[in-house]
DOMAR-342461 format. One record per residue (C-alpha): residue number from 1; residue in one letter; y, z, x. Coordinates in Angstrom, 3 decimals. Layout:
# DOMAR-342461
NUM  A  Y  Z  X $
...
This chain:
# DOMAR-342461
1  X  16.899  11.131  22.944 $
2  X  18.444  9.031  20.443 $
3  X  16.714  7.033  17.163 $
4  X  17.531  3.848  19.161 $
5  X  16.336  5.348  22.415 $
6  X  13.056  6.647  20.976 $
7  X  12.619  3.390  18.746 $
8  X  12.553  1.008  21.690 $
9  X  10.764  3.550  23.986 $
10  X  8.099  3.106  21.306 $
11  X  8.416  -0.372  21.014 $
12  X  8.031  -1.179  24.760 $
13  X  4.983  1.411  24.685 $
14  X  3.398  -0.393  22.446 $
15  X  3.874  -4.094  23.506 $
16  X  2.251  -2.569  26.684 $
17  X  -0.390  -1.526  24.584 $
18  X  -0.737  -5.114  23.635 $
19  X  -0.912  -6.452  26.812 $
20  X  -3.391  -4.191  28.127 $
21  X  -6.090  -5.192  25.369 $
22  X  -5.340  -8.750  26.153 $
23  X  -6.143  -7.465  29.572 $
24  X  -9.147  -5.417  29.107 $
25  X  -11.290  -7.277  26.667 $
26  X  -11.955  -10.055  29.031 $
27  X  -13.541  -7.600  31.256 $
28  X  -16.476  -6.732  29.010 $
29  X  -17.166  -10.264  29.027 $
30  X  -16.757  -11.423  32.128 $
31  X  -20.766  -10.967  33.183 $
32  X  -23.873  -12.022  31.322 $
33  X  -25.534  -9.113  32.943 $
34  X  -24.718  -5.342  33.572 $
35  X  -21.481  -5.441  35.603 $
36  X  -20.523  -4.006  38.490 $
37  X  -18.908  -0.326  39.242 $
38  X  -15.437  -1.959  39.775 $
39  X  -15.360  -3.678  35.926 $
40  X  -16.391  -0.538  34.101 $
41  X  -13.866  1.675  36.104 $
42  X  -10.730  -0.686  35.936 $
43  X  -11.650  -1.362  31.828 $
44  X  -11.207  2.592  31.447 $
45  X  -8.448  2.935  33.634 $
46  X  -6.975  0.570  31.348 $
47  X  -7.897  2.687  28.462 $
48  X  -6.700  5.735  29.613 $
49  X  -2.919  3.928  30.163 $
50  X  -3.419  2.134  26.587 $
51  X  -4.144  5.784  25.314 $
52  X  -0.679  7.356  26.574 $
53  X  0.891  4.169  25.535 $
54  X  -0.085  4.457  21.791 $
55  X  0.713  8.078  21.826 $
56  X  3.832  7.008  22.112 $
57  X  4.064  4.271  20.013 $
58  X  2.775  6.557  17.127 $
59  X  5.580  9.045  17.811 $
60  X  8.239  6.606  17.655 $
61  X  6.383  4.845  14.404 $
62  X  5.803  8.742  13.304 $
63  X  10.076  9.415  13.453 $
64  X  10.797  5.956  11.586 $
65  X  8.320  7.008  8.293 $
66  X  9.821  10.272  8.312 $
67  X  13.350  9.001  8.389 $
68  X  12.189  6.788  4.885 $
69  X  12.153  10.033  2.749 $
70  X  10.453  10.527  -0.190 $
71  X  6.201  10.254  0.896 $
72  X  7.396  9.156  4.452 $
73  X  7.135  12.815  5.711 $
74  X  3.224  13.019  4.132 $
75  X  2.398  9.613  5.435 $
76  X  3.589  10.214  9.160 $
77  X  2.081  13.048  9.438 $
78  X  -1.009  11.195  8.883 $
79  X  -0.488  8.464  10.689 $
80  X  0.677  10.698  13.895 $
81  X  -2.737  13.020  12.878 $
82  X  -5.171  9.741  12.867 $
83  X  -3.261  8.385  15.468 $
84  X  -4.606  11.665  17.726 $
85  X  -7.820  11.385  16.844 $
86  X  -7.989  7.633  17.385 $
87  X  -7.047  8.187  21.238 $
88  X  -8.969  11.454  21.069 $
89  X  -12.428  9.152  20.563 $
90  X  -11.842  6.214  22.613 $
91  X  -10.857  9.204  25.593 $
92  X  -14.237  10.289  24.919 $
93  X  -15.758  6.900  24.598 $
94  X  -14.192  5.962  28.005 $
95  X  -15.089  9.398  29.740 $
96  X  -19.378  8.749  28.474 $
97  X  -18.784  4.516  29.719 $
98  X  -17.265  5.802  33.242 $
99  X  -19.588  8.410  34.088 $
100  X  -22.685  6.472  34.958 $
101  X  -20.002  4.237  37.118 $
102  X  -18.945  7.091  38.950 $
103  X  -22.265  8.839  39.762 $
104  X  -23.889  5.880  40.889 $
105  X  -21.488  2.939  41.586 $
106  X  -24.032  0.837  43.640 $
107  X  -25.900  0.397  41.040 $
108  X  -25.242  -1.774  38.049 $
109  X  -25.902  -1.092  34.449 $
110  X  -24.187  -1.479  31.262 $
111  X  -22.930  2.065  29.826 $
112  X  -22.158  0.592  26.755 $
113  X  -25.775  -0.161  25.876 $
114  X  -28.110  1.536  28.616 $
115  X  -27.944  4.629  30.510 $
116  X  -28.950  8.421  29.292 $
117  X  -24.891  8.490  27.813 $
118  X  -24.984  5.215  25.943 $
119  X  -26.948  6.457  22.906 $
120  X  -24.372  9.128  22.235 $
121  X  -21.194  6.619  22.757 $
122  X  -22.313  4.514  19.834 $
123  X  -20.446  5.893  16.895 $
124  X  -17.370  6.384  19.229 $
125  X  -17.206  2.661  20.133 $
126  X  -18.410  1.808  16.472 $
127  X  -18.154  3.066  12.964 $
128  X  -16.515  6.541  14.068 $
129  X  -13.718  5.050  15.436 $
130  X  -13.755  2.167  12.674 $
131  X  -13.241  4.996  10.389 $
132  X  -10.290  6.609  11.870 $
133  X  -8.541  3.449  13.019 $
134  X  -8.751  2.320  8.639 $
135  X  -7.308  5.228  7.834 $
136  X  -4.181  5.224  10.548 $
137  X  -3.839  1.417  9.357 $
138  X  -3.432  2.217  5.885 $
139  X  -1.133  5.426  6.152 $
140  X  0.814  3.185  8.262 $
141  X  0.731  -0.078  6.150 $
142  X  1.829  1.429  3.060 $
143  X  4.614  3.343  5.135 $
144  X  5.679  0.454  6.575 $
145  X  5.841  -1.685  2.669 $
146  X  7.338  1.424  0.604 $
147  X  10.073  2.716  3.194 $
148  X  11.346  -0.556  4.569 $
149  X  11.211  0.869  8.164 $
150  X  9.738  -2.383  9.928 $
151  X  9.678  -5.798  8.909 $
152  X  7.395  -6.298  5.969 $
153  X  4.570  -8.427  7.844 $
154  X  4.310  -5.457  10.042 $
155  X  2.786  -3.497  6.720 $
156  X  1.132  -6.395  5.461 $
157  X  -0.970  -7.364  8.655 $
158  X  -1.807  -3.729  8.998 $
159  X  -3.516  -3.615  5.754 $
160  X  -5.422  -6.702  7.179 $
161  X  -6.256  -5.098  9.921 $
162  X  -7.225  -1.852  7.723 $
163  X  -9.539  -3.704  5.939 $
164  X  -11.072  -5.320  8.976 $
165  X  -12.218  -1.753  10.464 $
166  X  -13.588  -0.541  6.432 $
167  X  -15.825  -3.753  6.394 $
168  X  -17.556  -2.394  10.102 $
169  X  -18.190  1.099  8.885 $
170  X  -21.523  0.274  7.507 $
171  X  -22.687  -1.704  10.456 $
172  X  -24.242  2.104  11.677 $
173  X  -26.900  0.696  9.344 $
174  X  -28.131  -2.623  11.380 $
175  X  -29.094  -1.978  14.637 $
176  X  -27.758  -0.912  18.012 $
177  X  -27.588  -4.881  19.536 $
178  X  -24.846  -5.409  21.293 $
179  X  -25.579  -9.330  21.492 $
180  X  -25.199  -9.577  17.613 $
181  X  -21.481  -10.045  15.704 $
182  X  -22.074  -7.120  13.145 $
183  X  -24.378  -4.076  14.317 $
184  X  -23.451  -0.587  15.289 $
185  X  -22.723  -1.780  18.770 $
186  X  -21.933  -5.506  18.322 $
187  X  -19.029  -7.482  19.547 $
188  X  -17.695  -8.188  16.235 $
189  X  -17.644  -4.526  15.195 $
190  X  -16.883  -2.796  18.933 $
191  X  -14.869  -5.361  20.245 $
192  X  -13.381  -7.747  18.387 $
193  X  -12.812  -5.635  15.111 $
194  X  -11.456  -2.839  18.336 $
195  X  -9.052  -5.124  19.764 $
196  X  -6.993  -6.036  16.401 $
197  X  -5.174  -2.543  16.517 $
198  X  -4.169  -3.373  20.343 $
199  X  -2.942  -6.902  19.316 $
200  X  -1.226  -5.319  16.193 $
201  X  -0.284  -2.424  18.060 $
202  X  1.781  -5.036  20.307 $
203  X  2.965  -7.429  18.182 $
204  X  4.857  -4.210  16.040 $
205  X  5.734  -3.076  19.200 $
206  X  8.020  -6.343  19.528 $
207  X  9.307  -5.784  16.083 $
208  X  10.385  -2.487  16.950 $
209  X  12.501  -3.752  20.165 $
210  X  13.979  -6.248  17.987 $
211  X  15.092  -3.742  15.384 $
212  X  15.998  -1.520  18.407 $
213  X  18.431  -4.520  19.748 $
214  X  19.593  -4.642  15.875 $
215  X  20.810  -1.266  15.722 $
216  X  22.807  -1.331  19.350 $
C-alpha cells in the first residue's frame, strides 16, 4: 500500500470513528431507567467497529510520526502502544457491559452501574482508561506540533483533549454515581470526557483525507 493509500485509509477509518461516537452516545441516554437488551448490545456493537476503526487510524497516524524523523520514531511507537491499550480496555469494558445483556436479555438493568460485573468495569470506563487515552493524546499532540505531519490545530486540540482526560483521573476518589458530572462513573468523566477522543478522532480523520487529496 502506498503513503497516500494508507493515509486516507486512516483518514476514512477514523472519520468513521467519529461518526460512530456521535452515534453511540445518544444511546446511553436515551432512557431514564435501565434500558433494554437491544440498547446495550447495539452501543457495543458499535464499540467493537469503533475499536477496529481506530486501530487503523493509529497505524496510519503511527506511519506519518515516523516519517517526521528525529523523536517521531519514539513518539509513534507510543502513540501506536497507548493506542493498543486504549482499544484493549474499552474491548474489555464492552465485553463486562454486554454480558449481563446477553445472559438475560428480558430483563433490564444498567451494566454500567448495577449487575455482579459493573463494580469491576469502573476503572475501565473511568480513570483507567482516562489515563491511557492522556497519554496517547499527548504522544500524539506533540508529534503532530514538532513534525509538521497534520495541520497544527490537529496537535493543538489534542493537547486539549489530553488535558481533559488528566483532570478525570482523580475522580476514582468521589464516588461511583453515575448521575453526577465528575465521579468515578459520572457522565462528565465516562462519557463526555470519553467521547472527545471519538470527536477528535474524526475530525483528524478529515484532516488526514484532505492532506491525502493534497498529495494525489
Amino acid at each position: 500500500m502506498t503513503t497516500t493509500s494508507a493515509l486516507r485509509a486512516s483518514g476514512i477509518a477514523g472519520t468513521c470513528v467519529g461518526i460512530a461516537g456521535l452515534a453511540s452516545v445518544p444511546l446511553y441516554f436515551i432512557y431514564s431507567g435501565p434500558p433494554p437488551a437491544w440498547n446495550v448490545l447495539t452501543r457495543n456493537l458499535i464499540t467493537l467497529l469503533m475499536a477496529a476503526g481506530i486501530l487503523i487510524f493509529l497505524t496510519g497516524f503511527r506511519q506519518r510520526l515516523r516519517a517526521a524523523g528525529d523523536d517521531g520514531g519514539w513518539l509513534s511507537d507510543l502513540v501506536f502502544a497507548t493506542g493498543a491499550v486504549y482499544t484493549g480496555l474499552i474491548l474489555v469494558a464492552a465485553s463486562l457491559e454486554t454480558g449481563p445483556a446477553i445472559a438475560d436479555p428480558g430483563r433490564r438493568i444498567d451494566p454500567t452501574t448495577t449487575g455482579p460485573l459493573a463494580v469491576g468495569d469502573i476503572l475501565l470506563h473511568g480513570s483507567a482508561t482516562r489515563t491511557v487515552t492522556a497519554l496517547m493524546m499527548l504522544a500524539i499532540g506533540v508529534g503532530v506540533l514538532r513534525g509538521r505531519v497534520l495541520p497544527r490545530w490537529v496537535g493543538w486540540t489534542a493537547l486539549i483533549v489530553a488535558a481533559a482526560n488528566i483532570a478525570c483521573i482523580p475522580s476514582l476518589y468521589f464516588g461511583p454515581e453515575a448521575a453526577r458530572f465528575y465521579s468515578a462513573l459520572g457522565w462528565g468523566n465516562s462519557a463526555l470526557t470519553a467521547s472527545l477522543f471519538c470527536y477528535w478522532t474524526g475530525a483528524a480523520g478529515i484532516a488526514m483525507l484532505s492532506r491525502a487529496r493534497t498529495a494525489d
